[in-house]
C-alpha positions in Angstrom: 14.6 -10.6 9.1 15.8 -8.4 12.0 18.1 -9.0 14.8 16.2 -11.3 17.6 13.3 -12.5 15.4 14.4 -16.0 16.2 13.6 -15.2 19.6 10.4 -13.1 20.0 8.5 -14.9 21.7 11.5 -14.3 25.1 10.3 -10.7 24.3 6.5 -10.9 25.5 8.5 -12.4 28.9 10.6 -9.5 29.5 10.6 -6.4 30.7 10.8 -3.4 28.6 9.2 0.4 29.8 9.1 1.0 26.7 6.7 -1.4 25.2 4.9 -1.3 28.1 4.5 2.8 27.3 3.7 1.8 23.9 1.6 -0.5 24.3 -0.8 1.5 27.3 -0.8 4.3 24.2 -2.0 1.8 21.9 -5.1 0.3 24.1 -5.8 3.2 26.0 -5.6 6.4 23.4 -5.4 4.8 19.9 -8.0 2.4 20.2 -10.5 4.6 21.8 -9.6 7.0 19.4 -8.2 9.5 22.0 -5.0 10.5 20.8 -4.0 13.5 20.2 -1.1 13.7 17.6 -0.3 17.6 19.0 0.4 15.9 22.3 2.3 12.3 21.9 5.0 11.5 19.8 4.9 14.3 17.6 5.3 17.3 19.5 8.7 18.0 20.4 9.7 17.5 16.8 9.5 20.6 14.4 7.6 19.5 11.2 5.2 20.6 9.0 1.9 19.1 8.1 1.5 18.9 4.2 -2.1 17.5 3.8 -4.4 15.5 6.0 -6.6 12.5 4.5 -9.5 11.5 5.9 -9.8 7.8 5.2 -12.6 5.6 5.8 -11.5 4.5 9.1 -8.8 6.6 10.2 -7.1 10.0 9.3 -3.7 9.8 7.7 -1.6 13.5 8.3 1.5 13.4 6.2 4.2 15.5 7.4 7.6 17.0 6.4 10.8 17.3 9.4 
């Protein structure tokens, strides 16, 4: 259990930029299959790609930081 399960559903009432930035990510790269890993979340962090998967409905790329 984490702190203020007890009280998610206040959450989807609230106001939070970031869920909002999430979740506009989510519906309107991810699900289209539109993102880019090279330009979200990813790319000011240095790391190193050790192997990319392609699964059956998605591509998994493990990475080292």
């Amino acid at each position: 259990m984490h702190e203020g399960d007890t009280d998610i559903v206040k959450k989807y009432y609230s106001y939070d930029p970031d869920i909002n930035e999430n979740s506009d990510i989510f519906f309107h790269d991810i699900i289209p299959n539109k993102l880019d890993y090279k330009s979200i979340g990813l790319s000011t962090l240095k790391y190193s790609i050790l192997d990319i998967q392609n699964k059956k409905e998605y591509e998994l790329v493990r990475i080292v930081t």
